[in-house]
C-alpha positions as CSV (number, residue, x, y, z in Angstrom):
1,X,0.0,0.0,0.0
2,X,2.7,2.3,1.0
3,X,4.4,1.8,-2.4
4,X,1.0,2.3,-4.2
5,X,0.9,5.9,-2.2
6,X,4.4,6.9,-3.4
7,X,3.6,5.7,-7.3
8,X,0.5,7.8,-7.1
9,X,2.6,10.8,-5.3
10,X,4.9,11.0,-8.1
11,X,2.4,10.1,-10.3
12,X,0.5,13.8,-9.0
13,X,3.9,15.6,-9.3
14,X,5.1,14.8,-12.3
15,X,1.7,15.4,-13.6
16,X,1.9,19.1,-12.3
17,X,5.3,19.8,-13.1
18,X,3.8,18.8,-17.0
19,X,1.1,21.1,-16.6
20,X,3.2,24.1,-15.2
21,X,4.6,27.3,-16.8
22,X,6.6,30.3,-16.5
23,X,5.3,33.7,-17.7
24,X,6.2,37.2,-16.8
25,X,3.5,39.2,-14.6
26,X,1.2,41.5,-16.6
27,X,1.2,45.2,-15.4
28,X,-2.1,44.8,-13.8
29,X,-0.5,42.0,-11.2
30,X,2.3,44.2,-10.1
31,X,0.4,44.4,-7.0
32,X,-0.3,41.5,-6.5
33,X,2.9,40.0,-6.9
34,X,4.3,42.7,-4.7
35,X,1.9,41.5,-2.0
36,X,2.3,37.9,-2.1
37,X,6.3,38.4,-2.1
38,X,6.4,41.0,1.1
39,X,4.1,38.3,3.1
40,X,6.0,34.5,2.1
41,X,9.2,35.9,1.5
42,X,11.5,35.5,4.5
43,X,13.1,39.3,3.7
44,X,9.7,40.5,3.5
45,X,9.7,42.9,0.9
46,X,9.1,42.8,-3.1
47,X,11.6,45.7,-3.3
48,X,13.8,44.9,-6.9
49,X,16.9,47.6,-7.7
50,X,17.9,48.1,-11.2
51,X,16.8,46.1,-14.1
52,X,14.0,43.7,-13.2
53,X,11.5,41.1,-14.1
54,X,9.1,39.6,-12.4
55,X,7.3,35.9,-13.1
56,X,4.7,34.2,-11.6
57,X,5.0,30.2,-11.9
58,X,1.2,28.6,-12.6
59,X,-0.9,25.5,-13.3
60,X,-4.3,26.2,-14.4
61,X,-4.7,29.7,-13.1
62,X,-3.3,28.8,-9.6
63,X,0.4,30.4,-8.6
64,X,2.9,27.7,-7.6
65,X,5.7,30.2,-7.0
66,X,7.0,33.8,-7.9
67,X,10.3,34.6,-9.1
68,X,12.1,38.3,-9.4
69,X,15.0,39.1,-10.9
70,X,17.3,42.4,-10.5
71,X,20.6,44.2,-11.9
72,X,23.5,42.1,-10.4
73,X,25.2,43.1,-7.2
74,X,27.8,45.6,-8.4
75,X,30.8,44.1,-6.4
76,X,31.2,41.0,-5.0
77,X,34.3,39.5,-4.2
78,X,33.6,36.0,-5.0
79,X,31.8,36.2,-8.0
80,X,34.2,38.5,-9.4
81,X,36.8,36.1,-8.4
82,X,35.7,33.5,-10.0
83,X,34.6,35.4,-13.8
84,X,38.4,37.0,-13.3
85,X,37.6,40.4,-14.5
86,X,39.4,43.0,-14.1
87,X,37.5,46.1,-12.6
88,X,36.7,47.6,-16.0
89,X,35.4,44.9,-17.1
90,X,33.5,44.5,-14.6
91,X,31.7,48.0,-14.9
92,X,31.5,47.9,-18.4
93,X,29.9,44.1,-18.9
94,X,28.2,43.5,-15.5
95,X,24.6,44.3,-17.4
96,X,25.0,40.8,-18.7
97,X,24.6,39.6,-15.5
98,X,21.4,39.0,-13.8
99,X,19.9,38.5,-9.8
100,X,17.6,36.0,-8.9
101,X,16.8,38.3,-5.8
102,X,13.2,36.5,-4.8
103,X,12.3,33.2,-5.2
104,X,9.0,32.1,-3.5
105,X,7.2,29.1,-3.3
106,X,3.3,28.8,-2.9
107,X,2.8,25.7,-1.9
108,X,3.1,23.5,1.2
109,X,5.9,22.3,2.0
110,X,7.0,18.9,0.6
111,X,4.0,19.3,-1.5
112,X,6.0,19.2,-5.0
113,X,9.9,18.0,-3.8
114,X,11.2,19.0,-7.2
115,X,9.1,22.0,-8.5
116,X,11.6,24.6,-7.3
117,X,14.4,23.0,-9.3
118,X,11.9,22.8,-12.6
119,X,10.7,26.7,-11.6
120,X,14.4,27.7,-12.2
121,X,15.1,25.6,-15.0
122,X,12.6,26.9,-17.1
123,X,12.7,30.4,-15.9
124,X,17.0,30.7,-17.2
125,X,15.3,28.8,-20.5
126,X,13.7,32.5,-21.1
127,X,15.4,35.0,-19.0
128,X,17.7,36.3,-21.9
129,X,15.0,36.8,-24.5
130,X,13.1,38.4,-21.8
131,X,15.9,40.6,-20.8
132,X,16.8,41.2,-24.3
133,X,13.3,42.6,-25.4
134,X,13.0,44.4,-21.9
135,X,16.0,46.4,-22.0
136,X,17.8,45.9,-25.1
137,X,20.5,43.1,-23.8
138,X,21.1,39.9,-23.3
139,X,21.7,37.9,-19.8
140,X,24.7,35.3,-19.8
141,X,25.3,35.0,-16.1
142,X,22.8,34.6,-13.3
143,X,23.9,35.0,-9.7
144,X,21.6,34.1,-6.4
145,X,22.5,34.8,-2.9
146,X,21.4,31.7,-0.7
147,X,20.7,32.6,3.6
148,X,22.2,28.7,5.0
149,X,20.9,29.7,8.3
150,X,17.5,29.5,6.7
151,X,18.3,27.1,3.3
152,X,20.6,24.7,1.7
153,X,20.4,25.8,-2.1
154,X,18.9,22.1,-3.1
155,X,16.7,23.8,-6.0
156,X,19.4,26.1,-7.3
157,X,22.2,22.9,-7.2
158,X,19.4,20.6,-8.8
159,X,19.3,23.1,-11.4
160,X,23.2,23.4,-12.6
161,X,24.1,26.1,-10.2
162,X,27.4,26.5,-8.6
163,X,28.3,27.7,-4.8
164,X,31.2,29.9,-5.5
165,X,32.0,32.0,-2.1
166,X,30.2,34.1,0.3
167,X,29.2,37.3,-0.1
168,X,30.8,40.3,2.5
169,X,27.8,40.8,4.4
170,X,26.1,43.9,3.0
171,X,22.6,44.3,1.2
172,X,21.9,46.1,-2.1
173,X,18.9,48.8,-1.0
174,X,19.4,51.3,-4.3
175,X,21.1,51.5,-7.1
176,X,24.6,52.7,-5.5
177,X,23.7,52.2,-2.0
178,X,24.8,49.3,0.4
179,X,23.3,48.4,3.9
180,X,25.3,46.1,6.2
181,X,23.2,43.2,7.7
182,X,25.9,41.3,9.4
183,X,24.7,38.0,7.7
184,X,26.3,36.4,5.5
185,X,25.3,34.7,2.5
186,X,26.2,31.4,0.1
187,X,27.2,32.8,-3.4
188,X,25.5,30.7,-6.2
189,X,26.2,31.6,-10.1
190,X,24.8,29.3,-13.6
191,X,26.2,30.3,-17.0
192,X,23.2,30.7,-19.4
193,X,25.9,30.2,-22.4
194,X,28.4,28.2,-22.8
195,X,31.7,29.5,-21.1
196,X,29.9,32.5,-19.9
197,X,32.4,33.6,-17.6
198,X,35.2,32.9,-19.8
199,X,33.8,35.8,-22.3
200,X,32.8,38.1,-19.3
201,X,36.6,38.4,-19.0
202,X,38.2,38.1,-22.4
203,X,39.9,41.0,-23.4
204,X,37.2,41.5,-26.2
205,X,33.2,40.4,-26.0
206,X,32.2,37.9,-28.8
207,X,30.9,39.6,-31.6
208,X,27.6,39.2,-30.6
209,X,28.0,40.7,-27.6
210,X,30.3,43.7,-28.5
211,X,26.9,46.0,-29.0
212,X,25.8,45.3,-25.5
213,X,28.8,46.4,-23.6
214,X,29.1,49.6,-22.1
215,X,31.5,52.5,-22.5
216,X,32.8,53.2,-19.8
217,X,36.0,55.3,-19.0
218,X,38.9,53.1,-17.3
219,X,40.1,53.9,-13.8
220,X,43.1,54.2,-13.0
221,X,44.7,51.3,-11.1
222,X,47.8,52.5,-10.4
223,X,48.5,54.2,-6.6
224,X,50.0,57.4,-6.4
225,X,53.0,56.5,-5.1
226,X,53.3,53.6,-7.7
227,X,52.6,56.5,-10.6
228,X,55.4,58.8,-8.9
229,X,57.6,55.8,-9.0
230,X,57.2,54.8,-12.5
231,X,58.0,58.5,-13.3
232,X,61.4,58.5,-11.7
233,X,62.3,55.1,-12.7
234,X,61.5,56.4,-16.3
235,X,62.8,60.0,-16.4
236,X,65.5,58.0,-14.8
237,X,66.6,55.5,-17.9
238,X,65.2,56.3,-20.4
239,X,66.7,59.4,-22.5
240,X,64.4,62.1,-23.8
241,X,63.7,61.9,-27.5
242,X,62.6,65.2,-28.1
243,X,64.3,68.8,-27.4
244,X,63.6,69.3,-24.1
245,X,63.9,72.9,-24.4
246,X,60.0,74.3,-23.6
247,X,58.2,71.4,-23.7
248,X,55.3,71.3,-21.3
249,X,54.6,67.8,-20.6
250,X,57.6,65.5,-20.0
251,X,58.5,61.9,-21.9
252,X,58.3,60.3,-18.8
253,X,54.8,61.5,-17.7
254,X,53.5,60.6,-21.4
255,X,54.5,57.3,-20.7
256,X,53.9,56.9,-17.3
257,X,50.2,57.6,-18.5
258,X,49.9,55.4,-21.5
259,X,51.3,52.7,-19.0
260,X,48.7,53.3,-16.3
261,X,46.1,53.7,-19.4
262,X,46.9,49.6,-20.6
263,X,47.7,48.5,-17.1
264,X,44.1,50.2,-16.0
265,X,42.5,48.1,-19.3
266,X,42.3,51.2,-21.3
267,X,41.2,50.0,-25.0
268,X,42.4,52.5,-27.9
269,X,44.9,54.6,-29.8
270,X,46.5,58.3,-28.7
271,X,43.0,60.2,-28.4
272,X,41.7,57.1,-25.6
273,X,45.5,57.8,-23.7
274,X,44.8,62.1,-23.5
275,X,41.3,61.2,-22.3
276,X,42.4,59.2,-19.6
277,X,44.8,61.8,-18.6
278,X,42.4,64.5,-18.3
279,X,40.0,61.8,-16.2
280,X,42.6,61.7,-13.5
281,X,42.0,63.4,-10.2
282,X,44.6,66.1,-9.5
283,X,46.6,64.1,-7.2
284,X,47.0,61.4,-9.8
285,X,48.0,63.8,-12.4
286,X,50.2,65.6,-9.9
287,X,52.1,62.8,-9.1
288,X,52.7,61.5,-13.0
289,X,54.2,65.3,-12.7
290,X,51.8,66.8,-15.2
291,X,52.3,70.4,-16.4
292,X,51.3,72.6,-13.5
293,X,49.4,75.9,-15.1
294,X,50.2,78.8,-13.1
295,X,47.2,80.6,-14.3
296,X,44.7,78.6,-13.1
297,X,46.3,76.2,-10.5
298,X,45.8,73.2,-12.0
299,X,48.0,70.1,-12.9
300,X,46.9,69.6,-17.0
301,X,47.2,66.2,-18.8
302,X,49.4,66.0,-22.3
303,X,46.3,66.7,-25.4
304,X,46.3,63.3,-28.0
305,X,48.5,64.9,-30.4
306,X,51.4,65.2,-27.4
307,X,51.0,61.2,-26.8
308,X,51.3,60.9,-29.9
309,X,54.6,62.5,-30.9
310,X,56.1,60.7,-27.6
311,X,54.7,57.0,-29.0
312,X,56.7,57.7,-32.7
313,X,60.1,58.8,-30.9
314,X,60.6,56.6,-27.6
315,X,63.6,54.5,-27.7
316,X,61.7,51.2,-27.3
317,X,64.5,49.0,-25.7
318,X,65.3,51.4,-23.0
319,X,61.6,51.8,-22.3
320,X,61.3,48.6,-22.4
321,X,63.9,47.7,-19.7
322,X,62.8,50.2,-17.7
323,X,59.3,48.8,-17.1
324,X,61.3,45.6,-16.1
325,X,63.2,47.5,-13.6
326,X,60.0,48.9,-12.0
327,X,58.2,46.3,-12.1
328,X,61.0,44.1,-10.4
329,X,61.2,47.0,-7.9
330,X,57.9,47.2,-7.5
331,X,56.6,42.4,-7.3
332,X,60.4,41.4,-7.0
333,X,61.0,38.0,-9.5
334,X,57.3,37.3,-10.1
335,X,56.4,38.1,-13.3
336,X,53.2,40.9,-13.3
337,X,50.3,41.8,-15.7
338,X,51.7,41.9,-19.9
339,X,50.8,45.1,-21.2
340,X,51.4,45.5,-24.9
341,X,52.5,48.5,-26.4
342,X,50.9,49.3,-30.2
343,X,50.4,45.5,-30.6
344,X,53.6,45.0,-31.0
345,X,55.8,45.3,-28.7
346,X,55.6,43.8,-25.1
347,X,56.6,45.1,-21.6
């Protein structure tokens, strides 16, 4: 008899889990869904930041469970760890990532052991379509933040996800804003294409993926004291090509800044390098000694056609051997981060 109970249990399940489907909420259910979130929900509130969708999981009119999803947390540690971005990457590509910030289920418990699993499953089948026609980009990377005090993640490790580190502790309440709560949580991330996290960190996006990245001006990576040090070690070795004689902006602080421009992941010719210059606080600029103007008190970066005459004269070798000093100086024997110099030549 017991067996016969257990056939027939399945037997109800699977016939459900048949039956079921995932749909985006209309307008007119906002409320609703908003309700039924900040009442099962163990955080209480239906409160999304960013991007977001919401779906409601149903069979026959009744709702199983309710999923929302939200712009991905802007830095954590693990996850970035683990795509091995570098920081502008990160800003520039973390759009094609996604939150599964709610997940709530409707029924009782034990009621339908594997409808969580098949919620998420067929949720990720549409999320980047539904992204893509939302907001005008794709999704390649879906992250979830699990409480272990409260669960174990079965659904989202049923459903191909991966536990990749705990997050620091805080809570996203707005777009740039961060509460601590003291509590931390299990980091869980599933690739919705194949070697998602591979492309997230390539120096170039796939083709098909170019258009959706942001343009985003690099920041500078490089300390001050680490800029003031390159400077010296270059005006140091390597010999001025130019007359000296009133120049404004020293060899050695063009180069220092087309070196912090690659090391920082700065993508483009002589125009990109000025750019980045002029994007540098005054302290930074001050301490890859940029031309001080007397007249209105401010350090001034090199213009594009200044890198450029720098770039065509440098004696390559003794640049070259230079950056080897520093950067012996700077990580003894272990070798550092290749920057290459015009595609060509690398330091």
């Amino acid at each position: 008899m017991r067996d016969k109970q257990i056939k027939l249990s399945d037997w109800a399940e699977a016939a459900v889990l048949d039956q079921m489907r995932v749909r985006l909420i209309e307008p007119q259910e906002q409320a609703r869904w908003d309700q039924e979130i900040s009442q099962h929900h163990y955080l209480k509130n239906a409160r999304l930041v960013g991007e977001r969708l919401c779906y409601v999981v149903e069979r026959q009119g009744q709702w199983l469970a309710l999923l929302g999803w939200s712009a991905a947390a802007y830095h954590i540690r693990a996850r970035d760890q683990w795509i091995g971005w570098t920081d502008n990457q990160r800003r520039a590509r973390l759009r094609l990532v996604a939150n599964n910030a709610r997940f709530c289920l409707r029924t009782e418990p034990g009621q339908y052991p594997n409808l969580a699993s098949r919620a998420l499953a067929l949720n990720l089948a549409r999320l980047s379509q539904d992204w893509q026609q939302a907001y005008g980009h794709p999704i390649v990377l879906a992250e979830s933040f699990v409480d272990t005090q409260l669960f174990r993640g079965t659904a989202y490790k049923a459903s191909g996800w991966r536990a990749v580190g705990q997050s620091a502790g805080f809570k996203r309440v707005a777009e740039d804003f961060y509460e601590a709560h003291d509590r931390p949580k299990q980091l869980y991330v599933r690739e919705l294409v194949k070697h998602a996290a591979r492309k997230l960190r390539g120096r170039h996006l796939p083709a098909t993926l170019r258009a959706h990245e942001q343009k985003i001006a690099p920041s500078c990576q490089m300390s001050q004291d680490q800029l003031l040090s390159f400077w010296q070690t270059i005006r140091q070795q390597v010999p001025e090509s130019r007359n000296a004689h009133g120049l404004r902006h020293k060899q050695a602080t063009v180069l220092t800044l087309v070196f912090a421009f690659l090391l920082s992941g700065g993508q483009g010719g002589h125009r990109a390098v000025a750019a980045f210059g002029r994007d540098l606080s005054p302290t930074q600029r001050a301490a890859a000694r940029c031309w001080f103007n007397r007249r209105t008190k401010k350090y001034e970066a090199p213009a594009e056609n200044c890198v450029y005459r720098v770039l065509k004269a440098v004696p390559i070798l003794e640049f070259q051997q230079a950056v080897w000093a520093w950067q012996q100086g700077q990580q003894g024997e272990q070798d550092g981060e290749v920057v290459v110099l015009d595609g060509k030549v690398r330091v």
